[in-house]
N, C-alpha and C positions, 0 to 999 in steps of 0.2 A: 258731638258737634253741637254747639250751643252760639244760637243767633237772636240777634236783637228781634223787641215783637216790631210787627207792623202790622199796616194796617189794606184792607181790600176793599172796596166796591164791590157786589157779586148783584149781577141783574139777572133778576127768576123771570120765569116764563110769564108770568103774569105783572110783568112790568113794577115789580117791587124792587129796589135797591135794599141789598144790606148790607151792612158794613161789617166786617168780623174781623178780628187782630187774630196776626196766627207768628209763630218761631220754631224751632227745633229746637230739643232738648233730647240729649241721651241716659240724662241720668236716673231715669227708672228700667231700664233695656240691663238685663241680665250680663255680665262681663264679656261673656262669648260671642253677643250679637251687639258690640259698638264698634266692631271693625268696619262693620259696611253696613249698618241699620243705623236708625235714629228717628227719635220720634216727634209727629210734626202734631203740634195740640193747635186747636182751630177754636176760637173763641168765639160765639153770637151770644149776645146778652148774656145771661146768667150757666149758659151753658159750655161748657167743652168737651169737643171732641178729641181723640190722642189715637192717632194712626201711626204703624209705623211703617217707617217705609227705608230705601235705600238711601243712605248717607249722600252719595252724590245729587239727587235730587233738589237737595238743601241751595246747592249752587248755582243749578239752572232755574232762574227765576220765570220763566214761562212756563215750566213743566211746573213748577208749583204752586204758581198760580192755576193753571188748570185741574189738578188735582182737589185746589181749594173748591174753585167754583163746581166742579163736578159732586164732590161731598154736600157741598151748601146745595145746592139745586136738587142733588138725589133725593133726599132728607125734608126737600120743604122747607128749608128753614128751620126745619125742629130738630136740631142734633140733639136735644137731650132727649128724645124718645127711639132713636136709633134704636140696636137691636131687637 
């Protein structure tokens, strides 16, 4: 499943706005896991994130929205120091 990017507000705890563009893409998910996976890449500045998660998520936009903000806010803002 492949979705246009867009774009989010994500307001951290410390009253900072960020703006991060995020879509779903399946085409690096192995043949076996795009019947019901998909992967959702979160963009802040120079960094991306690439989670995957279940295909129908793609659709409900509040659950994916939530998912964004929870990763931005876990993270700090620094998805590219993750792991």
């Amino acid at each position: 499943m492949e979705t246009k990017p867009r774009n989010l507000t994500v307001l951290m705890p410390d009253d900072q706005l960020l703006e991060v563009t995020y879509y779903c893409n399946d085409k690096n998910l192995e043949e076996d896991q795009k019947e019901f996976f998909t992967s959702l890449l979160i963009q802040l500045d120079d960094c991306i994130c690439n989670m995957k998660i279940e295909k129908h998520l793609c659709k409900n936009q509040g659950a994916l929205e939530r998912i964004i903000h929870n990763k931005v806010i876990n993270t700090k803002g620094h998805l590219c120091q993750e792991n």
